[in-house]
C-alpha positions in Angstrom: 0.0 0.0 0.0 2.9 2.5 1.1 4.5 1.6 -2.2 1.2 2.8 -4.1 0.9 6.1 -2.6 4.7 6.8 -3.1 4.6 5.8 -6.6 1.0 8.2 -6.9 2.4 10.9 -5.0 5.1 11.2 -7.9 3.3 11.3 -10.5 1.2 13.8 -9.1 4.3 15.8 -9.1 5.5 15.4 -12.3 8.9 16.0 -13.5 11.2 16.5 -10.4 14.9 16.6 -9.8 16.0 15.0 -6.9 19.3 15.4 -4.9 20.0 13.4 -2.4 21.0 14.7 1.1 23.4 12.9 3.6 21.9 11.0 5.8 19.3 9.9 3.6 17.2 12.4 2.6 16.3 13.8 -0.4 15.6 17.4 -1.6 12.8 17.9 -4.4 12.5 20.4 -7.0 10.5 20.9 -10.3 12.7 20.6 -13.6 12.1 24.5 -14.2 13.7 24.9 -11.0 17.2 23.8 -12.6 16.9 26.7 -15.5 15.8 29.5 -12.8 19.0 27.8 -10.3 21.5 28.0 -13.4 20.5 31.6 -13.6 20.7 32.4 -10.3 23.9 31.5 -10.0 25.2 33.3 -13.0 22.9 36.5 -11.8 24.7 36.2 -8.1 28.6 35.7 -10.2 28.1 38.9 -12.1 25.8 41.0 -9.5 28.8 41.2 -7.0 27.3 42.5 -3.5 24.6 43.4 -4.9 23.6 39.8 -5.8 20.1 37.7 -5.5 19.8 35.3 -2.5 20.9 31.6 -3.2 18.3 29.1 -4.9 17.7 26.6 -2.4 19.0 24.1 -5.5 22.1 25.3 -5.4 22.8 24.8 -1.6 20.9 21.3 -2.1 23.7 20.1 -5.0 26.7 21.8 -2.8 25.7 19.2 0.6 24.3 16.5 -1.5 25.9 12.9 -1.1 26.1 12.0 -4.4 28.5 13.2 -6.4 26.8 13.8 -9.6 25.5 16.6 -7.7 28.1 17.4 -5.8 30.3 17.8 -8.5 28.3 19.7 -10.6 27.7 23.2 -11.7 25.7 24.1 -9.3 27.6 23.0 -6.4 29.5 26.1 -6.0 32.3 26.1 -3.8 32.5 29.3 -1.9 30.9 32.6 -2.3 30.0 33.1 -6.0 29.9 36.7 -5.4 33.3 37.2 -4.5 35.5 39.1 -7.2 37.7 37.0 -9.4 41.2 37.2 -9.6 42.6 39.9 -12.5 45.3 37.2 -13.6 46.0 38.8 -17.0 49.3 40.6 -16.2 
């Protein structure tokens, strides 16, 4: 029975990425939310202080235990707002 309303609840979800989280969990997010996480990101590289909060994705993929995730674009090490090196001298 418990195996019916887990396989109903999902596909009342529809399309979902998830990420799992150490110790067991896992965090849930509708496909869209990976195009508004990659801009998020690439809003917060480029807005310096002045940048968006994080996308909850994007902390999800930087703790997540697996390491498709955790290697991944979106798993940012550090602050992505910081100011990058000038390294063409």
């Amino acid at each position: 029975m418990r195996g019916r309303l887990r396989r109903l609840e999902r596909l009342a979800e529809g399309n979902v990425v998830s990420i799992p989280q150490p110790g067991g969990t896992v965090m849930r997010f509708p496909e869209g939310a990976l195009k508004d996480a990659y801009l998020n990101l690439m809003s917060r590289m480029s807005a310096g202080e002045a940048a968006p909060p994080e996308h909850p994705l994007l902390e999800a993929a930087r703790d997540s235990a697996d390491p498709k995730w955790s290697g991944s674009i979106f798993a940012t090490d550090g602050d992505a707002t910081a100011p990058v090196e000038d390294l063409s001298e």
